[in-house]
PQR file of N, CA, C, O and H, with PARSE charges and radii, in Angstrom:
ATOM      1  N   UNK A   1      -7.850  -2.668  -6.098 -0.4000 1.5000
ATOM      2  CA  UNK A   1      -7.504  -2.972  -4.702 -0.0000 2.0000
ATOM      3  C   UNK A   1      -7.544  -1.730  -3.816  0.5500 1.7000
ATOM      4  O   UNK A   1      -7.389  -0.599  -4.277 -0.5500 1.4000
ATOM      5  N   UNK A   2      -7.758  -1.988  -2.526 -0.4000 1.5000
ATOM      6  CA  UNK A   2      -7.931  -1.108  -1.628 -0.0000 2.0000
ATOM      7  C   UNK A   2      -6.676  -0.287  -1.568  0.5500 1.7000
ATOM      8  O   UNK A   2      -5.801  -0.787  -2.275 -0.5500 1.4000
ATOM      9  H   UNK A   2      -7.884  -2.907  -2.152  0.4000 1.0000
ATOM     10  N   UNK A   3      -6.391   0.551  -1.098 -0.4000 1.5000
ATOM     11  CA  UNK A   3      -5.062   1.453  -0.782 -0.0000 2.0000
ATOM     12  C   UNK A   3      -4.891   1.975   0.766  0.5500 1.7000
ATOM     13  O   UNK A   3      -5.666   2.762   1.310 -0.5500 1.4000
ATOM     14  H   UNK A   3      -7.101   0.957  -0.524  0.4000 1.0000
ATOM     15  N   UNK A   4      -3.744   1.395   1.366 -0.4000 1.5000
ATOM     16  CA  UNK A   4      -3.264   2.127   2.494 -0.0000 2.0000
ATOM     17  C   UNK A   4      -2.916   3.438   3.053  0.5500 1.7000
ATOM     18  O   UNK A   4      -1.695   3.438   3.212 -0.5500 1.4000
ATOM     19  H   UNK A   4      -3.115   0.755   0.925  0.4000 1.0000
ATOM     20  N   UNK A   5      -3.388   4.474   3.399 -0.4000 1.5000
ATOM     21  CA  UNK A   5      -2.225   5.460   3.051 -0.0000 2.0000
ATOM     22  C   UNK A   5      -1.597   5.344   4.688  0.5500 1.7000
ATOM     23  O   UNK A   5      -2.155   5.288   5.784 -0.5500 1.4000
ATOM     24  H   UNK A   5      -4.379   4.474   3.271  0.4000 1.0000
ATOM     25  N   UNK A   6       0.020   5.337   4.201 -0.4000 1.5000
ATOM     26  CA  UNK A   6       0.821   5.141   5.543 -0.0000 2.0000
ATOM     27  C   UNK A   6       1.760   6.373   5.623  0.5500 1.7000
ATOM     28  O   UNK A   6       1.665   7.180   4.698 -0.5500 1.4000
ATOM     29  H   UNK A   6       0.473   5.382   3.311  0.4000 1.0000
ATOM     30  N   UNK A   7       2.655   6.619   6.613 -0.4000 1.5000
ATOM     31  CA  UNK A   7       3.202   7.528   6.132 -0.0000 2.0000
ATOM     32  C   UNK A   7       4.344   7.254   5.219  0.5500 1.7000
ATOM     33  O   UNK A   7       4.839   6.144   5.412 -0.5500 1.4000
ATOM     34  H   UNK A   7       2.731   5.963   7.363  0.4000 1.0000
ATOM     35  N   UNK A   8       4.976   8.058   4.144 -0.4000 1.5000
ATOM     36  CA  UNK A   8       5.965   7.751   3.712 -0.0000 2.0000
ATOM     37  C   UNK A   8       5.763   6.629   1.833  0.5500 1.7000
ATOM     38  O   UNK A   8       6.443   6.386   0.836 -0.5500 1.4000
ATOM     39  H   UNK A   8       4.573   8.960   3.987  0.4000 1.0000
ATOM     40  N   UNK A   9       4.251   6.288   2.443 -0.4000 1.5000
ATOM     41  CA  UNK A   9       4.357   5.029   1.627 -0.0000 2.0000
ATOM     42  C   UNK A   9       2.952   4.467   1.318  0.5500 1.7000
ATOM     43  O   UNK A   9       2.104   4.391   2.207 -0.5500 1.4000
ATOM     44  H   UNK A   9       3.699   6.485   3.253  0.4000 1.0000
ATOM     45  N   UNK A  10       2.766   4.159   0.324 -0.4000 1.5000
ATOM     46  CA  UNK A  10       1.222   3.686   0.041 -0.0000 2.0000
ATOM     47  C   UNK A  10       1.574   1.839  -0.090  0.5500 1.7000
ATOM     48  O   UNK A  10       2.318   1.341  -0.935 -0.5500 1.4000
ATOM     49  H   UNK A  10       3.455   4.221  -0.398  0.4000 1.0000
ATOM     50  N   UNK A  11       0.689   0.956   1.159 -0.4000 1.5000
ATOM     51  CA  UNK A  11       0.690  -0.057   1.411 -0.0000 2.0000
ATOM     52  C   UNK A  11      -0.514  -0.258  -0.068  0.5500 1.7000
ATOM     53  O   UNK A  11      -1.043   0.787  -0.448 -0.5500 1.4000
ATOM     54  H   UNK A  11       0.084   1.360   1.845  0.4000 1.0000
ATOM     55  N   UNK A  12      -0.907  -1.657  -0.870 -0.4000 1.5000
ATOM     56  CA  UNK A  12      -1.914  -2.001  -1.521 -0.0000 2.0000
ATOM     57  C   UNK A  12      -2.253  -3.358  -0.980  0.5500 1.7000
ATOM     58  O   UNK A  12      -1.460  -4.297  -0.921 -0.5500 1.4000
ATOM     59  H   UNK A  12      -0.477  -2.506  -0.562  0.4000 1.0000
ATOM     60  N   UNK A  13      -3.426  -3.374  -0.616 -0.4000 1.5000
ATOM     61  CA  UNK A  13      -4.014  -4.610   0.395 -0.0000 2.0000
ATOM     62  C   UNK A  13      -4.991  -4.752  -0.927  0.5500 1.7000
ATOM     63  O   UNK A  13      -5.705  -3.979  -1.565 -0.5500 1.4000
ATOM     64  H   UNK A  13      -4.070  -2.611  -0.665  0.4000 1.0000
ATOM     65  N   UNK A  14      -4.630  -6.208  -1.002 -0.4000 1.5000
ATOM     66  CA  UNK A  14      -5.284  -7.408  -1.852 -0.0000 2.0000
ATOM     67  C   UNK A  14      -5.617  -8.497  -0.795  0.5500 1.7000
ATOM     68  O   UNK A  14      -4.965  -8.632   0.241 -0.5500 1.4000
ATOM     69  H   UNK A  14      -4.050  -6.836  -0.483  0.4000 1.0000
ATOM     70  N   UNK A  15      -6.560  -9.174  -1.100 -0.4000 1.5000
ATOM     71  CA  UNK A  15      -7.443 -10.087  -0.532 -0.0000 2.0000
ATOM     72  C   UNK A  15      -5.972 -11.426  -0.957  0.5500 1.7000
ATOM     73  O   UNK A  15      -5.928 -12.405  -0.211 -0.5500 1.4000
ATOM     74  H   UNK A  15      -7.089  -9.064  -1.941  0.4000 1.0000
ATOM     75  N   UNK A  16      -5.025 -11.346  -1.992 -0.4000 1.5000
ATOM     76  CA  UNK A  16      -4.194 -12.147  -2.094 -0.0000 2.0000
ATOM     77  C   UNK A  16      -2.568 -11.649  -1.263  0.5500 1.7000
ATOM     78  O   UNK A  16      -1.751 -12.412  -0.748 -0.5500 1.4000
ATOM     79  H   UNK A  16      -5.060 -10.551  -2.598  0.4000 1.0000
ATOM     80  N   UNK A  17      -2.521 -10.591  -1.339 -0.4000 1.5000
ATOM     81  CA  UNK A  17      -1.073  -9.858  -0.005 -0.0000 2.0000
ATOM     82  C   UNK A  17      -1.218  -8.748  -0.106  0.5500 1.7000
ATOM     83  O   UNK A  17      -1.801  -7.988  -0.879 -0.5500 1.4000
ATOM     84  H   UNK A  17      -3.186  -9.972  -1.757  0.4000 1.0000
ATOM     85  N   UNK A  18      -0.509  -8.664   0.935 -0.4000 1.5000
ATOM     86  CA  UNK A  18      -0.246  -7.391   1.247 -0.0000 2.0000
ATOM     87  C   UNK A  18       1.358  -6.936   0.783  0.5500 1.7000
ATOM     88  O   UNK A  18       2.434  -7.350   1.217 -0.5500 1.4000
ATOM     89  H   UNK A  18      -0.036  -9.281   1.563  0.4000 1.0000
ATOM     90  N   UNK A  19       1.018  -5.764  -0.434 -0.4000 1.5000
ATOM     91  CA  UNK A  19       2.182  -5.142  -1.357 -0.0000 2.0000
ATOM     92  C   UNK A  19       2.822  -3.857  -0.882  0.5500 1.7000
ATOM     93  O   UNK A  19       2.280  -2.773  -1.096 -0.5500 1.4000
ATOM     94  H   UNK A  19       0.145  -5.427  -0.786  0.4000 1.0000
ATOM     95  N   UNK A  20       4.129  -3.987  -0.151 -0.4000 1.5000
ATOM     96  CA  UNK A  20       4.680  -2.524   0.498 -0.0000 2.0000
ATOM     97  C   UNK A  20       4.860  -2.151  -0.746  0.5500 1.7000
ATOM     98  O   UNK A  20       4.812  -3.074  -1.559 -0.5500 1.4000
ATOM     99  H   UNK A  20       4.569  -4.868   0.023  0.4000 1.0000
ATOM    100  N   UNK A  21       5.130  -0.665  -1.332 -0.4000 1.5000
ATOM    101  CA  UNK A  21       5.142  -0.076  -2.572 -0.0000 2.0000
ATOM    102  C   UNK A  21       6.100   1.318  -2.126  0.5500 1.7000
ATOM    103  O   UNK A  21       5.900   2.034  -1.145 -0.5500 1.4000
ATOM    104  H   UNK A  21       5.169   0.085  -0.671  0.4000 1.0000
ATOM    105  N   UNK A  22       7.031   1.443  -3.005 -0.4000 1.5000
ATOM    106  CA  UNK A  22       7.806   2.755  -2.653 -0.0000 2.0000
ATOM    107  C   UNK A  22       7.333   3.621  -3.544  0.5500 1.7000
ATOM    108  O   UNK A  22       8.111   3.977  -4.430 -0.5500 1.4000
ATOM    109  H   UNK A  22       7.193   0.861  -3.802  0.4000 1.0000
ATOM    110  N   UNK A  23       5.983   4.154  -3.530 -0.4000 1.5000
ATOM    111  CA  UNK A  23       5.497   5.195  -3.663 -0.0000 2.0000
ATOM    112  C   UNK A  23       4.655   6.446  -2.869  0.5500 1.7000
ATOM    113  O   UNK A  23       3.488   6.521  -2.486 -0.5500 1.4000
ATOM    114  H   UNK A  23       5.351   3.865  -2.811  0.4000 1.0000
ATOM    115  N   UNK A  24       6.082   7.619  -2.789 -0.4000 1.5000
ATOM    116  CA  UNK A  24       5.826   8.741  -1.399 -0.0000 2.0000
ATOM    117  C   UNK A  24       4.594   9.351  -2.176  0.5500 1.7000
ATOM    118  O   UNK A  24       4.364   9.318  -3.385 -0.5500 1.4000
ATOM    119  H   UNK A  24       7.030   7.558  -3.100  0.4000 1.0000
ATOM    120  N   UNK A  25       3.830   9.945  -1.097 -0.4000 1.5000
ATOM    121  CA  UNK A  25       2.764  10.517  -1.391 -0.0000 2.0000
ATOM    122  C   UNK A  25       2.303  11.816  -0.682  0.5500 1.7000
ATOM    123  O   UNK A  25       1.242  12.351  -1.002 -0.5500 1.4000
ATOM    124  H   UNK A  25       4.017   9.972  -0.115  0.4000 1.0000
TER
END
């Protein structure tokens, strides 16, 4: 899956949801 980078936080965008993830980066 694709990867967000946001701040604070890596969003993972699937064609099935969208996964907030508490992983800082």
């Amino acid at each position: 899956p694709a990867e967000k980078k946001v701040p604070g936080r890596v969003y993972a965008t699937t064609v099935e949801e969208l996964k907030p993830t508490d992983m800082i980066e």
